[in-house]
Structure formats: C-alpha cells, structure tokens
N, C-alpha and C positions, 0 to 999 in steps of 0.2 A: 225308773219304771213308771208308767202311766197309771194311776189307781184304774181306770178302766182292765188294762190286764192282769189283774189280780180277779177283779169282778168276776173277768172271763172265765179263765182258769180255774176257779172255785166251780162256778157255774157246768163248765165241761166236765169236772169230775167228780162231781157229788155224788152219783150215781155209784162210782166203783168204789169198795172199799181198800183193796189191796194196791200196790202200791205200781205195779207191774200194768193193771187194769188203768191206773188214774194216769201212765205215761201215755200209754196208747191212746186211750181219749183225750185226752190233750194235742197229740200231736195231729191226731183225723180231726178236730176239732179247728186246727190251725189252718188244715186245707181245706176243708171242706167250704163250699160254697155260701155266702152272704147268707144267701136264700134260704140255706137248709138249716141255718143260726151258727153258721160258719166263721171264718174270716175272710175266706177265698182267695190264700195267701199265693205269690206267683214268685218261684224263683228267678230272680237280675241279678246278672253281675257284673254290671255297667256302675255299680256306685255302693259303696263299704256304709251301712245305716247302723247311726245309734236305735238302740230298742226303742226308743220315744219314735222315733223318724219310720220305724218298722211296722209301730202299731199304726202309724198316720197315713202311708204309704201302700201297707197290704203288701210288699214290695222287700226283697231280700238274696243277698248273698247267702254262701255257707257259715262265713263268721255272724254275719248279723240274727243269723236264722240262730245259730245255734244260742248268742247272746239271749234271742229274745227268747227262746225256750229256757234256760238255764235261768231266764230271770222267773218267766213263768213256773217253772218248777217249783225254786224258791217264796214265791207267795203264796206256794201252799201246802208248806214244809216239808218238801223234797229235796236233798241236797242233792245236786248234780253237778258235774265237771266237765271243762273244757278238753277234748281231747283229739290230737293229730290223728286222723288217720294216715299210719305209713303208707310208702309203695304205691300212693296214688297221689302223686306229685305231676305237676304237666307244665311244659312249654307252651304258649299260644299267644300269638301274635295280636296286638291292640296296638292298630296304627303305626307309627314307627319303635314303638318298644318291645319285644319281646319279653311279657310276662313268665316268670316260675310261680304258678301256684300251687299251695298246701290245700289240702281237706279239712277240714274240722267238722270235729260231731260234739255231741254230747254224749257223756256217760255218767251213769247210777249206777254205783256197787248195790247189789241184789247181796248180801252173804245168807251163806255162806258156797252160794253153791253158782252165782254167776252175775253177769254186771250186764246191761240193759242199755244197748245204742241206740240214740238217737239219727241217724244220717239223712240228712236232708235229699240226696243226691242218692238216692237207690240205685238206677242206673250203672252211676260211676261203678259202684261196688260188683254190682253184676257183671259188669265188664273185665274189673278186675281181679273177680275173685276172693277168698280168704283175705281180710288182712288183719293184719293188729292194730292195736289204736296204745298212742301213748296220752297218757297225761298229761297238764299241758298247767303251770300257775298262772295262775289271775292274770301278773303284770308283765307276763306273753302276750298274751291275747290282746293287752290294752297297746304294749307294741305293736302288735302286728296290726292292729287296728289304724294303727297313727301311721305307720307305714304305709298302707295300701290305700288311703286317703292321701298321703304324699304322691304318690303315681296317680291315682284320678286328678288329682290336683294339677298338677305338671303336667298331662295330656290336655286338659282346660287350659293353662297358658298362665295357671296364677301362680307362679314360680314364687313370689315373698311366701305365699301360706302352704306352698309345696314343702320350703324351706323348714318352715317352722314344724308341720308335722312331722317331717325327718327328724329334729332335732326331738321334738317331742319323743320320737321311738327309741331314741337312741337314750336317752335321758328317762326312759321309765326302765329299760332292760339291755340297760352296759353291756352285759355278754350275751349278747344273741345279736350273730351275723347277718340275720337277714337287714337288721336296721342301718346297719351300718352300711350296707351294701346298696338300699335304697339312700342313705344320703348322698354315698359317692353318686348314683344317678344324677339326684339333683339338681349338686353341685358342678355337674359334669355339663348338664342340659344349660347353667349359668356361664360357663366357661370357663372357671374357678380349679382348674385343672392340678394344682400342686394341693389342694384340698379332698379332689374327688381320690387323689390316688392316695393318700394320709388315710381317707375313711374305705376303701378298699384294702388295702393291707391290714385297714382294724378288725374288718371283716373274718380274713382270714385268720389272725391270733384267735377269735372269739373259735373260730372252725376251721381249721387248715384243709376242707373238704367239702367248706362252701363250692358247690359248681357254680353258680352264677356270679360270684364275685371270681373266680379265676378264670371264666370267659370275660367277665369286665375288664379286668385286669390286662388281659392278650391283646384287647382289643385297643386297649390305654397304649398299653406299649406301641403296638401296632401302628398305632394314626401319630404317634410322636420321634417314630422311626427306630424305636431302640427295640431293634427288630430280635436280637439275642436273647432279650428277656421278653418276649413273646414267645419267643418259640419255649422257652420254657415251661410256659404257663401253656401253653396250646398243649404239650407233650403231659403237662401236670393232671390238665384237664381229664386229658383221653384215657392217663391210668385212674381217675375217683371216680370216669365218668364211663368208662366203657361198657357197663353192666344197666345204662341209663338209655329207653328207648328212645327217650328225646332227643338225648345229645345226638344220636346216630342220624335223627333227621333231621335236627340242627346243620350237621355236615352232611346231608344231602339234598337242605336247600342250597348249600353253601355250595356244590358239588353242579346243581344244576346252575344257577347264575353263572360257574363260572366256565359252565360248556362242558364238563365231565360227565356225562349221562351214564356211562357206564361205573364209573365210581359213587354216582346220585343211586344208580339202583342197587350197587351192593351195599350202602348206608339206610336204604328202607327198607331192604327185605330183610335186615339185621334188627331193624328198630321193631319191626313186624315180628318178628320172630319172637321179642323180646313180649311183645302186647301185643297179639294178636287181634284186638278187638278196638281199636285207639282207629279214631274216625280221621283224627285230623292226619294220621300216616296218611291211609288210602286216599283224602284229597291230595296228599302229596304225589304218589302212588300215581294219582291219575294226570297232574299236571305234568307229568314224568313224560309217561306215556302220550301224551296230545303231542309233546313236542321232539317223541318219535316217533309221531305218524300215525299210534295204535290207539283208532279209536274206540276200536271194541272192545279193548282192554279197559280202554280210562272209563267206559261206561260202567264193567263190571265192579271198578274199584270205588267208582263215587256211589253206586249202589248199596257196597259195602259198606262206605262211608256212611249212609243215610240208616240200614239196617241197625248200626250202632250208635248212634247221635240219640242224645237224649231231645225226648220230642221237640222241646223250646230249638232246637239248630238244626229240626231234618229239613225244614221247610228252604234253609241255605242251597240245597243241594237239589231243589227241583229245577230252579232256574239253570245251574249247569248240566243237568241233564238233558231237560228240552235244550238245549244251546248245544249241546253233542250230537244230538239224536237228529234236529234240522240239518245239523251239516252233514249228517250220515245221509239223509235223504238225499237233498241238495247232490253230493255226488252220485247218489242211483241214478240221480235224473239226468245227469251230464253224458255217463256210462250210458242210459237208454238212448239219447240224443246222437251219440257216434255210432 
C-alpha cells in the first residue's frame, strides 16, 4: 500500500467519528473528483491492478477496487473483508474468450445488529436485486487476482507470463476451481492439450459444478472428436447450469450461428426470464431479431439494453442504434420512391 493512501484515508475521515460515517466518507472520497480533493476514481475492467498501480492509475476493476478500499480501511483501523457477491456472476465476451466473471465487494461486520457493503458496481446490484454476499479468505482473492492477470495476459499474446500467473493461482489456492480452470485455458491456447484436460478435470474434483470448466471440457472433447464424452459434459452442463441466465444465452448464441432462430429465441426469452434487466441478453435479443427481419423490435430491445448498461457501456449502444434507425429510414424512402 502507497504511504500516500493511508495519508488520504486518514485525511477523508477525520471528520466522522463512528465507524459506519468514516466507511461512507471514504468511499465518496474515492469518487469524487480531483478537483473537489477527490481521487476521481473511474471503474476499467480491461486490466486486474495492484493497490500501488490503483492509486497511480485512478483506474479499477471490482477486485482491485475492492483491494484498494480494504487496504484503505485498514490504515485506519477498520478491519474489512473480501467478499463474493452471489447471483451476480456474468458471461461476457472479450475477443475470442468468453469471460465468467465474479463480483466482489467489501464487507465490515457492524455488530451486533448489521455488516456494512462496500459495492463498487451499484448498478449491477439494482439490476439484480437482493443478494447475499459470501466471505471470501485472503489467499482467494490473491488467486483470483493471479488468475484474471492470466487471461489479460493471454489476450496480450504473453503466453510464458500467462503461464506463470496460472500457476501462481493454482499454487496460492489448490482447491479453488476457478485457477484450475484458467490454466487449463492457458495451456490449451499453448496447445499442450493432454495438460489443459489434467487441469480441467482438476477443476472439477475442486467443484463437480464448476460451469465453465464443464463447457471447457465439452468443448475439449468436442474439437478431439470424442464426441460421447461431450455429450456428457453438454448434458452435465445443462443440469448445474439450467437455473443459469447465461448459459441459456450461451446456447442462443450458439442456436443463432447455427441457423436455429427459433431455438435462439426460446434460449433468451428463458435467460430473460431468468434476469430480466441483463443488457447483454437484449443485445442478444436484438441481433436475433435483425436477422429476422424485425427491426422494430431490435430497436426496442437495444433500447432496453442501454436503459440497463451501466453508464461506462450505454454509449456502445448508440452507434447501433443510429445504424438501425438509418436503415429504417433508408427503406421509408425506397417505399416513398415506388
């Protein structure tokens, strides 16, 4: 931790004396702008930063946010905890990988009467509601940490130090799937294929309910032809995973590429059902629909989409809108020409 963020943190809460008061200022302290003796901190989740690289940056995911609060805290003796928020787990596409991301917040036990979240990502939560938040130890987070630098890594092209983070995660937190499940990527993106499928199967002993290692796994089988033990894992998949809005539009990408439109839309309007307010469905939703025909629909659904996007990704959704709405003109004007 940077002596300057202890400076800070002291500074932001000297004013409150209770402990509930000196969270809150802290945390409006971390947003708030330069200008106002701020930080003018901007949530990214293009690159996983240590606390030092957070204070240097202004610049932050949900782990790194919540690191660099949780460090803050502690310098000025407030213990606080790393913790998952459940139920708000998401599929989302980054180049050719399909990401599973977790939530993390922080949490301060308050006793006796209540415990005090941090969530960086309001939004998310409005979206989805209620949830619980689990606890989460130390040499979790430093996995998941080493992890999710393994995948930035790897999308960069620096596969020796992809490699090494993996290992690093797997080697801080043995039984936890997720690490396992990033090496098998790795080692998979190497071509080291009798290793990717060793650290996938490790995966699952750690979780026999890991989803993203048993679509890994389908997909292993899959592209090596041992198509029997695919369809296993495809079928394993669909009972851990069927309560899962993602998976449902996982298989109604999967439903559209392969020309089933009518199968694509009974998998989003399921997954919809399930998360009614999940933006990246309704861009789903709406590529659906362009490619039958409805573009009135797809309008209303990337509208949808933008209504729920947290501000940093409405702006994704302007450009397909004007690009809808021209071709909507475009034919009035053909229609007025005949």
């Amino acid at each position: 931790m940077p002596p300057e963020l202890q400076v800070f943190a002291r500074r932001a809460t000297a004013i409150q004396p209770m402990t509930k008061g000196k969270l809150q200022h802290l945390l409006d302290a971390i947003f708030r702008p330069e200008a106002n003796g701020g930080l003018g901190m901007v949530y990214d989740n293009s690159y996983t930063r240590t606390v030092a690289e957070v204070w240097r940056d202004r610049k932050a995911n949900c782990l790194s946010l919540t690191a660099f609060y949780i460090a803050a805290c502690d310098s000025i003796g407030i213990r606080a905890h790393y913790a998952e928020a459940l139920n708000t787990n998401r599929w989302r596409r980054v180049g050719q990988v399909i990401r599973f991301e977790r939530h993390l917040v922080a949490l301060v036990p308050l006793p006796p009467v209540e415990d005090v979240v941090a969530d960086f990502l309001p939004q998310l939560r409005r979206r989805m509601g209620v949830y619980q938040v689990l606890v989460l130890p130390a040499n979790r987070v430093r996995a998941l940490f080493s992890a999710n630098r393994a995948v930035e890594l790897m999308e960069e092209g620096s596969a020796d130090e992809a490699l090494a983070k993996a290992e690093a995660s797997v080697k801080t937190d043995p039984g936890m799937s997720v690490g396992w499940n990033i090496l098998g990527v790795v080692l998979k993106s190497r071509g080291e294929m009798e290793a990717t499928e060793k650290a996938f199967r490790r995966a699952l002993v750690c979780d026999p309910k890991d989803s993203s290692a048993i679509g890994n796994m389908e997909a292993l089988m899959r592209e090596q032809g041992r198509l029997d033990e695919a369809l296993q894992f495809r079928v394993l998949g669909q009972e851990v995973r069927k309560k899962d809005p993602f998976f449902h539009a996982f298989l109604a990408e999967e439903s559209m590429a392969a020309g089933d439109y009518e199968e694509a839309q009974k998998r989003i309007k399921a997954a919809l059902k399930i998360l009614p307010r999940e933006p990246e469905f309704f861009l789903t939703f709406a590529r659906l629909h362009i490619l039958l025909g409805k573009t009135d629909a797809a309008v209303k659904d990337l509208e949808e989409a933008q209504r729920w996007a947290i501000p940093e990704e409405r702006e994704r959704y302007d450009g397909k809108l004007a690009a809808i709405r021209e071709q909507q003109k475009g034919k009035e004007g053909d229609a007025k020409v005949k």
